[in-house]
VOPAGU-2260 file (C-alpha; in pm, 1 decimal, decimal comma):
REM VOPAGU-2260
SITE   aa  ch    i         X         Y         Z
SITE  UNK   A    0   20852,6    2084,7   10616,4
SITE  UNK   A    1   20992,5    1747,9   10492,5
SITE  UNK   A    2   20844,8    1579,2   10227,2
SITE  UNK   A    3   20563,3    1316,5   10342,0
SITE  UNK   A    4   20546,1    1470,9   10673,7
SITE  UNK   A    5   20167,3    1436,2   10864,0
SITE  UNK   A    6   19968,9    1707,0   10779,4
SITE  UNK   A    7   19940,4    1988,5   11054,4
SITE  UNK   A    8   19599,4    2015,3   11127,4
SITE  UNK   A    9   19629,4    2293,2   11439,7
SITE  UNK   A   10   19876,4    2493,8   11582,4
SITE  UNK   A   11   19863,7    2792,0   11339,0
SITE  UNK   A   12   20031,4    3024,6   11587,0
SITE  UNK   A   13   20351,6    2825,0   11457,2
SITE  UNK   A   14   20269,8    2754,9   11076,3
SITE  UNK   A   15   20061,2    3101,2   11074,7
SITE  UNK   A   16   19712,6    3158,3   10968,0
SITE  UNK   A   17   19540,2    3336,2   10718,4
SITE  UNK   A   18   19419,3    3669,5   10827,1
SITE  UNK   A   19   19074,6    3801,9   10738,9
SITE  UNK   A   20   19117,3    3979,0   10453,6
SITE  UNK   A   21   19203,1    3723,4   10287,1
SITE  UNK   A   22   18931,4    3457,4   10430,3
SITE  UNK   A   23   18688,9    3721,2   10296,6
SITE  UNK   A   24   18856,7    3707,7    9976,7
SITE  UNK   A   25   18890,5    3355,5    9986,0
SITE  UNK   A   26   18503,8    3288,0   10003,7
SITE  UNK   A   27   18431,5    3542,7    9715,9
SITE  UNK   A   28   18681,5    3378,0    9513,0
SITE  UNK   A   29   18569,6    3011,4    9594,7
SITE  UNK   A   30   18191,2    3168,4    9468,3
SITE  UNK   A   31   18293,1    3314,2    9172,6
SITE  UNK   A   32   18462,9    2997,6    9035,5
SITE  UNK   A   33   18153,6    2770,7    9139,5
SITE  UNK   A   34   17924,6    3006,6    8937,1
SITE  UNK   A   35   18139,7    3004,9    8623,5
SITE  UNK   A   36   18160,7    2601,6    8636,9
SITE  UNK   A   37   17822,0    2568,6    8700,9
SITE  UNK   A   38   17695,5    2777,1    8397,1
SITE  UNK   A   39   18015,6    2604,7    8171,4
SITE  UNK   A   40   17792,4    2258,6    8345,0
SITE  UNK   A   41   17500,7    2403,5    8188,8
SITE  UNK   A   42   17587,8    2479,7    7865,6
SITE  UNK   A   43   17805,9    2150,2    7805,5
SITE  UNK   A   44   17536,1    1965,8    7907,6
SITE  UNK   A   45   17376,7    1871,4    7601,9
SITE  UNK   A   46   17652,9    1796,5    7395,5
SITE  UNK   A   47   17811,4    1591,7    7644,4
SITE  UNK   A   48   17520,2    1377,1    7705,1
SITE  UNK   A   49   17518,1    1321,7    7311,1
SITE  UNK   A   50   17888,8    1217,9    7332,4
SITE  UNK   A   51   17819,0     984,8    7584,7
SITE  UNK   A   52   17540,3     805,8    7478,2
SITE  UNK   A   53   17717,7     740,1    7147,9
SITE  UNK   A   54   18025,2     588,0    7340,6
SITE  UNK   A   55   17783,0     399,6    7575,2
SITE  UNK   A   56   17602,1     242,5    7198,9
SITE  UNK   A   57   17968,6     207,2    7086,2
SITE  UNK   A   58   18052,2       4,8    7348,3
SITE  UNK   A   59   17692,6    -261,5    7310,1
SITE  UNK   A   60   17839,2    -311,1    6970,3
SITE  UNK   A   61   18146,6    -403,0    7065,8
SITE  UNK   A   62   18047,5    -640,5    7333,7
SITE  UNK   A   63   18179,4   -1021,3    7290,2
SITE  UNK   A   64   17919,1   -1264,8    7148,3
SITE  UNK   A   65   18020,3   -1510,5    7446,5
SITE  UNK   A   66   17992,2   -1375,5    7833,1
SITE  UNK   A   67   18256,2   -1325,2    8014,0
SITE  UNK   A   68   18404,4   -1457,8    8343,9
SITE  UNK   A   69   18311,0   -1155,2    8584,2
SITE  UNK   A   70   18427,0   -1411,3    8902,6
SITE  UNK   A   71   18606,2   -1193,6    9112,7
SITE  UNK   A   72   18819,5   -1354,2    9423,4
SITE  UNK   A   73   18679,1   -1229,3    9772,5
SITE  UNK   A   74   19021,7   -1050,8    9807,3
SITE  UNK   A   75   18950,0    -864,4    9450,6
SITE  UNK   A   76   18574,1    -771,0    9555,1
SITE  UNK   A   77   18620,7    -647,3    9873,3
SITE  UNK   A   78   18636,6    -275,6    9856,7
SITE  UNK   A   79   18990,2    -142,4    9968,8
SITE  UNK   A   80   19020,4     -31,4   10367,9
SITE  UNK   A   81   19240,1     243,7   10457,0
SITE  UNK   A   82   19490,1     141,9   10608,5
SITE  UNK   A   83   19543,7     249,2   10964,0
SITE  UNK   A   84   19888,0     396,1   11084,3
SITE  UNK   A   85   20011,6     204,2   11341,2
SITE  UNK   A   86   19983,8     374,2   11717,9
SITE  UNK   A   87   20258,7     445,0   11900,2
SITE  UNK   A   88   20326,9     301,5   12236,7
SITE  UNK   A   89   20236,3     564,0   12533,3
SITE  UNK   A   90   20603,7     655,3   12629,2
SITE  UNK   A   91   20537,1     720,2   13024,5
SITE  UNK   A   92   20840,9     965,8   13119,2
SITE  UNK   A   93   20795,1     935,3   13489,0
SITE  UNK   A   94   20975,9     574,7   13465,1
SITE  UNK   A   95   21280,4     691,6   13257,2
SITE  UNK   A   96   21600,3     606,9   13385,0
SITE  UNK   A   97   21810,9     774,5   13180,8
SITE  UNK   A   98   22139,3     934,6   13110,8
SITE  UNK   A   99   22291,3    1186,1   12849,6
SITE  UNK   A  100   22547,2    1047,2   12552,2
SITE  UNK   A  101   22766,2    1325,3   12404,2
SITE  UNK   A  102   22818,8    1361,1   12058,6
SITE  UNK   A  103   23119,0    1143,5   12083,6
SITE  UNK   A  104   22957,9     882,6   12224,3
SITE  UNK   A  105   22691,9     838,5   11916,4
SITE  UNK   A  106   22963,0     887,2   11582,8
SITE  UNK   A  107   23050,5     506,9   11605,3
SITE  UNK   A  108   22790,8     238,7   11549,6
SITE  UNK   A  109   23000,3     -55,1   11709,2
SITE  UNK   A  110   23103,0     125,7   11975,8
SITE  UNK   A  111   22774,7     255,5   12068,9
SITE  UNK   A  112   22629,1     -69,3   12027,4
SITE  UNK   A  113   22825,6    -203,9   12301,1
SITE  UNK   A  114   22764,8     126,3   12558,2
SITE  UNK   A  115   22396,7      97,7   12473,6
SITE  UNK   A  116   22399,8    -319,2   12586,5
SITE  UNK   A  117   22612,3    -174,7   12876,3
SITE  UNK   A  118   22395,9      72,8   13010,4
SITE  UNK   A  119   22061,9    -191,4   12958,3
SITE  UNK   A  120   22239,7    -393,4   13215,4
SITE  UNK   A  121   22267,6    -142,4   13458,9
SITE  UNK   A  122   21890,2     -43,9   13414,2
SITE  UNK   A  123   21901,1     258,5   13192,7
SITE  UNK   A  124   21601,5     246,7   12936,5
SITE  UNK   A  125   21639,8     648,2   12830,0
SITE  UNK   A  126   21954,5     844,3   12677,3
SITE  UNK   A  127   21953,7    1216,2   12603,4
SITE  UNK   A  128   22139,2    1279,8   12330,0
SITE  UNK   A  129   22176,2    1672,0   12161,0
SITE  UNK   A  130   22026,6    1761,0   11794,0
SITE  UNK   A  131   22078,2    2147,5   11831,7
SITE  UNK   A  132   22274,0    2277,7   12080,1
SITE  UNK   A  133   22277,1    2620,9   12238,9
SITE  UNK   A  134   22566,6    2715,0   11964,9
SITE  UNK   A  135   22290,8    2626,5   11690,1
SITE  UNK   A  136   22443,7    2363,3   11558,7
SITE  UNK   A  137   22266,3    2073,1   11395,6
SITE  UNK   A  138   22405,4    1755,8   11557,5
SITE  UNK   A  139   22238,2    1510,7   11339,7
SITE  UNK   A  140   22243,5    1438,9   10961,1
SITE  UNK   A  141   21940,5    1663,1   10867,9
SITE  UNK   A  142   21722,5    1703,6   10559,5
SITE  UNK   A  143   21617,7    2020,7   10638,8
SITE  UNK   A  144   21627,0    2296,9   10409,9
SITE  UNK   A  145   21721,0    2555,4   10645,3
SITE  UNK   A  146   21978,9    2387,6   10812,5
SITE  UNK   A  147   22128,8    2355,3   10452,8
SITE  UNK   A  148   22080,7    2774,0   10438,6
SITE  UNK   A  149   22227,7    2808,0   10754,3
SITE  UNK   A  150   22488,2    2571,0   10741,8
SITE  UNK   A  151   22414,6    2426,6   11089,7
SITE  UNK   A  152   22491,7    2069,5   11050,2
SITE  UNK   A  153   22824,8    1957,1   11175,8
SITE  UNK   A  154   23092,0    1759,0   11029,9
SITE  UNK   A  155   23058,9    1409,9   11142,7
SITE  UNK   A  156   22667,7    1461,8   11239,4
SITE  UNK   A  157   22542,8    1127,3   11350,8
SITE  UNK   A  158   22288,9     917,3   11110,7
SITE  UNK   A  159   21986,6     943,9   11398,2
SITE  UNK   A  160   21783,5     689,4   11289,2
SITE  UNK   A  161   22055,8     458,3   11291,3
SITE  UNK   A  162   22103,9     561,5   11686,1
SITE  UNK   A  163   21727,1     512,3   11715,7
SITE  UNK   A  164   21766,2     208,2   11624,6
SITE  UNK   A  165   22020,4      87,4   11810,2
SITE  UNK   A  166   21860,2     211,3   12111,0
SITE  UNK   A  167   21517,9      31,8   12034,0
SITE  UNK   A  168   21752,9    -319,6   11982,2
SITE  UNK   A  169   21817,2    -276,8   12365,9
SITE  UNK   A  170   21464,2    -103,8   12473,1
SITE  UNK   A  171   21602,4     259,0   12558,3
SITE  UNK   A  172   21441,4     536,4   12431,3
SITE  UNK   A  173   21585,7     843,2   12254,2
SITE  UNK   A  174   21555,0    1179,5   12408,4
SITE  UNK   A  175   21657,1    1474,8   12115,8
SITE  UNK   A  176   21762,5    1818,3   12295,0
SITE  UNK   A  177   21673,6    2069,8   12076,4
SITE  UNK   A  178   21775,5    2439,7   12192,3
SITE  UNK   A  179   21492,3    2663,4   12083,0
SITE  UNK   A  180   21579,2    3091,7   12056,7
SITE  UNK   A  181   21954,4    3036,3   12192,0
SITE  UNK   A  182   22064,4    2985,4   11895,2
SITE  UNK   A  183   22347,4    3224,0   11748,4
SITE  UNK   A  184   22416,2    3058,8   11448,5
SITE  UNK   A  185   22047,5    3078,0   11262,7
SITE  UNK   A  186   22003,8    3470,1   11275,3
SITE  UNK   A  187   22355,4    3527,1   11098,9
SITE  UNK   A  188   22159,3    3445,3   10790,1
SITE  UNK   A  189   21767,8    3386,6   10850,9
SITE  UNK   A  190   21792,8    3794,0   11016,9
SITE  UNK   A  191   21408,0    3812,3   10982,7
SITE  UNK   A  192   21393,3    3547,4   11259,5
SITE  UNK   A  193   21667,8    3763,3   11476,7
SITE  UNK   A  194   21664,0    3964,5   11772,0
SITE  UNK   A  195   21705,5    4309,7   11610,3
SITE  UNK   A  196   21912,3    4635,1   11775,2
SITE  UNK   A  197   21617,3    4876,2   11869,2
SITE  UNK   A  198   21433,7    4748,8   11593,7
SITE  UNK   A  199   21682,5    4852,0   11290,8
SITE  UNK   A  200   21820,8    4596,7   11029,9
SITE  UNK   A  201   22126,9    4538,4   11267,1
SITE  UNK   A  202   22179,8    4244,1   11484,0
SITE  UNK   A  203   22152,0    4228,5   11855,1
SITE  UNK   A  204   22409,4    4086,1   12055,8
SITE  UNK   A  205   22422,7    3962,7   12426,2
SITE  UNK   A  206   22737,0    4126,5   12446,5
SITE  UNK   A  207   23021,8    4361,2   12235,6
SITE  UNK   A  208   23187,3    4184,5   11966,2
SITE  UNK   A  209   23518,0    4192,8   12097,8
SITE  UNK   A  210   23394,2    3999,6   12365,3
SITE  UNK   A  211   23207,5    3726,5   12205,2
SITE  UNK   A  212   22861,8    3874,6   12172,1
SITE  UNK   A  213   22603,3    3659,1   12004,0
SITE  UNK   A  214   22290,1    3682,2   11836,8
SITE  UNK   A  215   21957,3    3560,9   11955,3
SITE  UNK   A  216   21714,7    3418,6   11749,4
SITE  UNK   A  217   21313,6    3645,4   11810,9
SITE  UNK   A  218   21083,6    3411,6   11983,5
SITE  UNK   A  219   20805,0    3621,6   11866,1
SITE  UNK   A  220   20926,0    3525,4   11465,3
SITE  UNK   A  221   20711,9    3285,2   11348,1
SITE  UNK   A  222   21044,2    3184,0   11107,1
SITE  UNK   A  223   21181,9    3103,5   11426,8
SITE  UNK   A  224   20933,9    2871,5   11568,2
SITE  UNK   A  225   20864,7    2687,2   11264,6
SITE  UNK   A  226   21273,9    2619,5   11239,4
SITE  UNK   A  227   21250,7    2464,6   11562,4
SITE  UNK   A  228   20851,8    2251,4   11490,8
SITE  UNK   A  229   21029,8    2135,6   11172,6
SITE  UNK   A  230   21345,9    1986,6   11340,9
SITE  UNK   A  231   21151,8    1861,7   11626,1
SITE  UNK   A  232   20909,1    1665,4   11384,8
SITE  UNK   A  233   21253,8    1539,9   11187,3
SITE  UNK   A  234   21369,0    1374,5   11504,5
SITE  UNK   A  235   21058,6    1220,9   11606,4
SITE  UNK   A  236   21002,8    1084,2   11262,8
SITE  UNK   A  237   21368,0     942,8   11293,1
SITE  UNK   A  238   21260,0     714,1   11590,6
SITE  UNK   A  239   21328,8     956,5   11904,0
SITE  UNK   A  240   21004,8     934,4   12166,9
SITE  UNK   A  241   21049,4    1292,7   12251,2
SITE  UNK   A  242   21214,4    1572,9   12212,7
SITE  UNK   A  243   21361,2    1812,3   12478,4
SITE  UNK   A  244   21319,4    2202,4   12438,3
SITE  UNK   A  245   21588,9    2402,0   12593,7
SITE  UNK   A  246   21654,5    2758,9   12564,0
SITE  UNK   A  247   21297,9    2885,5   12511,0
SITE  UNK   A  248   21360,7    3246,9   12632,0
SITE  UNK   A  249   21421,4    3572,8   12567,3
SITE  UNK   A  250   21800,4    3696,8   12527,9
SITE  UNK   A  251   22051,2    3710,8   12802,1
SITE  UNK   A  252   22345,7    3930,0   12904,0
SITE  UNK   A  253   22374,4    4309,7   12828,9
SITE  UNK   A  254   22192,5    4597,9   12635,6
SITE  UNK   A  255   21851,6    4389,6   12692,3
SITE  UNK   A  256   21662,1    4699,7   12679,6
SITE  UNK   A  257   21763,8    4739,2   12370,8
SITE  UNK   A  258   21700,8    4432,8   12223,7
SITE  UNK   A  259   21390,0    4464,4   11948,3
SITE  UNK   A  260   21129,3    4226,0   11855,1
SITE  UNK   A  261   20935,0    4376,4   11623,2
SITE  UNK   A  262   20531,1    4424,5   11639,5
SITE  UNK   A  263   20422,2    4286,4   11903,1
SITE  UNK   A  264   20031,2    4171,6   11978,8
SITE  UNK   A  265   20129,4    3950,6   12309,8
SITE  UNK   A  266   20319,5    3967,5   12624,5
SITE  UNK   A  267   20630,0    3785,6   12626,5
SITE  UNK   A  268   20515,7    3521,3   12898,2
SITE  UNK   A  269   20232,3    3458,7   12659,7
SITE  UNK   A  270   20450,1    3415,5   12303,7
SITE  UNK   A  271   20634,7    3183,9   12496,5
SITE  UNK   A  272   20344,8    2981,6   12655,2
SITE  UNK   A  273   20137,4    2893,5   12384,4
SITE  UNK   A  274   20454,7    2809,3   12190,7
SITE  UNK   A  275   20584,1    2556,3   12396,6
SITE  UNK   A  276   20159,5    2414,8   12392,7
SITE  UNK   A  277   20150,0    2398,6   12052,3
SITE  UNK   A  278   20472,9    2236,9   12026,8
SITE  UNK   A  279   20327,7    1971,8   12299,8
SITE  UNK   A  280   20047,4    1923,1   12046,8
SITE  UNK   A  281   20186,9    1933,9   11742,9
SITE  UNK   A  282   20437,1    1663,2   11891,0
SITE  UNK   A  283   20211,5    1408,5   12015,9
SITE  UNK   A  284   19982,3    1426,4   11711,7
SITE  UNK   A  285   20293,2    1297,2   11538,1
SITE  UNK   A  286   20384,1    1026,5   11827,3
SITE  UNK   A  287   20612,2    1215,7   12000,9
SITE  UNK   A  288   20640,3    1369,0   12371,3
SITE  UNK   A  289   20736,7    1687,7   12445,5
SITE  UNK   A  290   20969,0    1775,8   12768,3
SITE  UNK   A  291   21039,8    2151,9   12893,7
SITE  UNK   A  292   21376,8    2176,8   13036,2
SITE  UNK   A  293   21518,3    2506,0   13198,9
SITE  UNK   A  294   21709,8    2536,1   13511,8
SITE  UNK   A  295   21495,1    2482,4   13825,2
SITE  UNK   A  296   21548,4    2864,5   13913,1
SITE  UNK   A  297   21415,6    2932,1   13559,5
SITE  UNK   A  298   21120,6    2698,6   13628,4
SITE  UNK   A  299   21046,5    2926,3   13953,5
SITE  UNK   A  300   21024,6    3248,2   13801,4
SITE  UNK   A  301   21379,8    3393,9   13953,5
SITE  UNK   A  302   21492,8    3441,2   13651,0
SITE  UNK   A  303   21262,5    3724,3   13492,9
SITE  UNK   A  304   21434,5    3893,0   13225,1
SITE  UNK   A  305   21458,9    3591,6   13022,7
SITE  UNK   A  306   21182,1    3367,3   13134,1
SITE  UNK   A  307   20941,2    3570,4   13272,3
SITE  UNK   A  308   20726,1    3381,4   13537,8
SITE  UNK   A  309   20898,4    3085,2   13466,1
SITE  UNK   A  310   20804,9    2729,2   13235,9
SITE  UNK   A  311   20585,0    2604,8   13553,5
SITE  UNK   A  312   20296,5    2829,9   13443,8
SITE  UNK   A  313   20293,3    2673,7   13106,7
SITE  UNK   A  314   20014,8    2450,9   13038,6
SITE  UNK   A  315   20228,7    2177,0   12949,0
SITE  UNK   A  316   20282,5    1800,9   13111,1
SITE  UNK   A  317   20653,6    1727,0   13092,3
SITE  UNK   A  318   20944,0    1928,5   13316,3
SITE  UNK   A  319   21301,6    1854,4   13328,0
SITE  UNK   A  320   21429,2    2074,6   13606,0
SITE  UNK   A  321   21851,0    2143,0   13634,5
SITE  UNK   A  322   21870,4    1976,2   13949,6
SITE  UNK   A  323   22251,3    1898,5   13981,8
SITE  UNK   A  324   22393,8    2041,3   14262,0
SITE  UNK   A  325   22650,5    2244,2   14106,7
SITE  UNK   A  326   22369,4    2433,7   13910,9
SITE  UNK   A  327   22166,1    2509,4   14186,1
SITE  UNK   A  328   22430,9    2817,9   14297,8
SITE  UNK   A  329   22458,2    2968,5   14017,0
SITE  UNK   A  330   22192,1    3254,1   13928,1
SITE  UNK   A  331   22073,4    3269,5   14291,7
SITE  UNK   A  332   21930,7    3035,4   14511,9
SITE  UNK   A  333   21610,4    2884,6   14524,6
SITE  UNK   A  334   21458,0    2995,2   14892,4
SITE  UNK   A  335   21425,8    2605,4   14970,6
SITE  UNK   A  336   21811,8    2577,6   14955,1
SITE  UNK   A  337   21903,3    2686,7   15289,1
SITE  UNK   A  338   22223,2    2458,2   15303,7
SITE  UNK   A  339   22568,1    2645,9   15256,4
SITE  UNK   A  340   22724,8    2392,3   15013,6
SITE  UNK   A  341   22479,0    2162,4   14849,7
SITE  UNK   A  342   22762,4    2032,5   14666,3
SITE  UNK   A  343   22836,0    1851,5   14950,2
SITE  UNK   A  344   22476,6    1754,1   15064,6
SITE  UNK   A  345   22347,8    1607,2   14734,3
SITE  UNK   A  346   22059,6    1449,9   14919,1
SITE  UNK   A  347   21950,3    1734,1   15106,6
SITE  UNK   A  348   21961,0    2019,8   14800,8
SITE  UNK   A  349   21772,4    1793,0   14531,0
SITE  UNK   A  350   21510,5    1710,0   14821,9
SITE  UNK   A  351   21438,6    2087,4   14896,9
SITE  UNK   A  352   21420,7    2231,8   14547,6
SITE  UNK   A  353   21226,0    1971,8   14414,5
SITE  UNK   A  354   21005,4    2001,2   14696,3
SITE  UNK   A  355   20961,9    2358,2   14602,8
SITE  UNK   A  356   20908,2    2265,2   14211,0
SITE  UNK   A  357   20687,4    2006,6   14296,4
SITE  UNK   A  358   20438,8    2280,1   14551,5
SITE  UNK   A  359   20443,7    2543,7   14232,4
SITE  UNK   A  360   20375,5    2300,8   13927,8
SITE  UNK   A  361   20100,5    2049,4   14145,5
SITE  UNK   A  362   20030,1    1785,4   13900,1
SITE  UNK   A  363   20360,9    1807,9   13649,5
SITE  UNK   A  364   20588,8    1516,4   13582,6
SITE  UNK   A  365   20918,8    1545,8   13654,5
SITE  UNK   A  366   21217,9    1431,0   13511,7
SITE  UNK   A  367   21475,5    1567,6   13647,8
SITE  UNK   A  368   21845,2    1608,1   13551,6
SITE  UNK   A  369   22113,5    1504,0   13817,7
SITE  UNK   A  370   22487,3    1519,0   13884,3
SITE  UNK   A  371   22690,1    1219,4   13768,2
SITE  UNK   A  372   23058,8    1403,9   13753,4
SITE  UNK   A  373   23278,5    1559,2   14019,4
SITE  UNK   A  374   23235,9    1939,0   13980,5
SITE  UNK   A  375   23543,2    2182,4   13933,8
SITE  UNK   A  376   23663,5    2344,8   14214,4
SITE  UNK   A  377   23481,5    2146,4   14469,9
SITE  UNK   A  378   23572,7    1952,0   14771,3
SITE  UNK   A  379   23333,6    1626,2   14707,4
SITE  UNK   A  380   23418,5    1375,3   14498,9
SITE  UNK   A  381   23105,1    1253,7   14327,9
SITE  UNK   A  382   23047,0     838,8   14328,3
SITE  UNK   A  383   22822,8     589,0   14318,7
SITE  UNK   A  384   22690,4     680,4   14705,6
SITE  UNK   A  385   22619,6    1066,1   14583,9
SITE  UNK   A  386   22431,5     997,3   14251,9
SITE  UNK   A  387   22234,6     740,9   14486,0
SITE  UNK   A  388   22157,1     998,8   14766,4
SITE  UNK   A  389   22006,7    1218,5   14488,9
SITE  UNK   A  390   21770,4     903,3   14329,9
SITE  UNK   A  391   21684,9     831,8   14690,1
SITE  UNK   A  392   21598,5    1212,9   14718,0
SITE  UNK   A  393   21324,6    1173,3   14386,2
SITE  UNK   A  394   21205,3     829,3   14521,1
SITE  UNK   A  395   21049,1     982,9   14851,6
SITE  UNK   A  396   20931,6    1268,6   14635,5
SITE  UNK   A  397   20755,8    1035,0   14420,8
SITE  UNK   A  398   20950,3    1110,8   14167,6
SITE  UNK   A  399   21075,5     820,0   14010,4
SITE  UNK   A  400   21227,3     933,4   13639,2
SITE  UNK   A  401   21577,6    1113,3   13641,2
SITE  UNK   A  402   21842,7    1169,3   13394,7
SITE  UNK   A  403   22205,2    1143,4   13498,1
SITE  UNK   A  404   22432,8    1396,0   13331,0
SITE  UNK   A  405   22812,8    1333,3   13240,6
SITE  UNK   A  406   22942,0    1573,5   13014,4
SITE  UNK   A  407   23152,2    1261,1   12878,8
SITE  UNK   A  408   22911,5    1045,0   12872,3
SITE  UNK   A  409   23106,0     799,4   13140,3
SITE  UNK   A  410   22868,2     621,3   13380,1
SITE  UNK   A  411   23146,6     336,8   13522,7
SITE  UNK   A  412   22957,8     435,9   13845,7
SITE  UNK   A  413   22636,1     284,6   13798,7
């Protein structure tokens, strides 16, 4: 943990705990040591009350013939009050407007200036911007020690405070991204926090290594979670108002029955779960908000093997569903999307699925993610009129944050 960080007063299923044994031990110890100091007390006592009753006569003798000025300004007498730190503003993500900047976008300061007075004029008061990505690369210029080990940071990672504060010039709000166990780059050297092959010392991959199989990081390694509490604190400390958790699964693609995970004393829907709640706490004890982002079949349980029941049973506030319309075909359809292209009826496929998110996770915000870009390979050309149909399909949800997503960060549409 960086130096000067807030103490961590919970959340010990990410920054572990100590077991029994050694709370026993612990006590016994702590008793031990108060009995020797209190009989070293005891036998010091007398000499040390000699000492200082000499020092205390030394001092009479010593004492100016003439009194002095013992004034003392009311500044100097009053006793010293902690100072309080100050308390953040309540960031409310259900009136986000936002959209996503690619790296590109963020690497010159002038340049973003100018996109970030740009998009305050067309009412955008959020960006999402990426500090790990799903290749596990740092994005950002990080202190971290791990990302040091690892060798995650890029060439030409952005300064993120200096983006922070940018943003905060023109009111907008910084969203980090921060991909969680999809992460291939971390196990190649931290391989106690790796998805292991049937538990051996050899890495699992999603796939053969001819064909680009990667490594997966062990959401059951506590390693692993405190690699991704550690980066999350480093962004809110740099001035982001939340950060974005993406990728908090287990493994996709092939051989997952043979993926290992070591001892385990919880189910998988459960590791997963109270990580993602103590990451919500841990956040907002350090002025932060935390957002859950998955696709929306993810969020509905459809996609099993990696998710389990899906993020809308966690116990956590903040959801950003997938709900482009290009996504929503790909890993099978949500049973609310009855249409045969929703491509082409933007309006009507954003409506039904978040109708169905909205029936499963009663009483979650939204903030969803929508479709700014023409897709590949489709027939619609995506404009002004289609990323409205979608905002007009949150507003009579009652939804009324969104992010719009542009892989190259160009909103001309607005």
């Amino acid at each position: 943990m960086a130096k000067g960080q807030k103490k961590i007063k919970r959340y010990r299923r990410i920054y572990g705990g100590r077991s029994t044994l050694s709370k026993v031990m612990g006590v016994v110890l702590t008793f031990v040591i108060l009995t020797g100091v209190a009989c070293l007390g005891w036998a010091l006592y007398e000499p040390v009350s000699q000492f200082l009753s000499g020092t205390m006569q030394a001092q009479e003798d010593l004492r100016p013939s003439q009194p002095m000025d013992t004034t003392l300004s009311a500044v100097d007498s009053a006793p010293e009050q902690p100072q309080e730190p100050p308390q953040p503003e309540t960031l409310d993500l259900s009136q986000m407007h936002g959209v996503y900047l690619p790296l590109s976008a963020l690497q010159d300061a002038a340049a973003l200036s100018q996109t970030l007075v740009s998009l305050k004029q067309q009412g955008v008061n959020c960006i999402l911007i990426d500090a790990k990505n799903s290749q596990g690369q740092v994005l950002y210029q990080s202190a971290n020690q791990t990302v040091a080990q690892v060798a995650a940071q890029i060439v030409g990672a952005v300064d993120l405070a200096q983006v922070t504060s940018l943003a905060a010039d023109n009111g907008i709000t910084v969203i980090a991204r921060i991909y969680a166990f999809r992460d291939p780059l971390c196990p190649l050297v931290l391989k106690t926090a790796a998805v292991k092959y049937q538990d051996t010392e050899m890495l699992w991959l999603d796939n053969s290594k001819e064909n680009g199989g990667k490594s997966w990081m062990n959401p059951y390694s506590e390693i692993a979670q405190m690699y991704v509490a550690d980066l999350s604190l480093e962004c809110i400390r740099a001035g982001c108002g939340a950060v974005m958790l993406d990728g908090v699964q287990f493994p996709t693609g092939y051989s997952l029955e043979l993926a290992g995970y070591g001892a385990q004393t919880k189910s998988r829907q459960q590791v997963l779960s109270d990580f993602v709640v103590d990451m919500q706490e841990l956040l907002e004890e350090n002025g932060g908000r935390l957002v859950y982002a998955s696709s929306a079949q993810a969020m509905l349980g459809m996609e099993a093997a990696s998710y389990e029941s899906g993020g809308l049973t966690y116990p956590v506030q903040n959801f950003c569903p997938d709900l482009r319309p290009a996504s929503l075909v790909s890993g099978g359809r949500p049973e609310s999307l009855t249409m045969a292209d929703p491509v082409s009826q933007p309006y009507d496929a954003v409506k039904a699925v978040l109708t169905q998110l909205q029936g499963s996770g009663e009483g979650k915000t939204f903030l969803p993610l929508l479709q700014a870009y023409t897709a590949p390979a489709t027939t619609l050309e995506y404009t002004a009129v289609q990323i409205e149909e979608q905002i007009r399909a949150l507003k009579e949800s009652g939804v009324t944050g969104y992010i719009l997503y542009n892989e190259q960060g160009s909103y001309s549409l607005l």
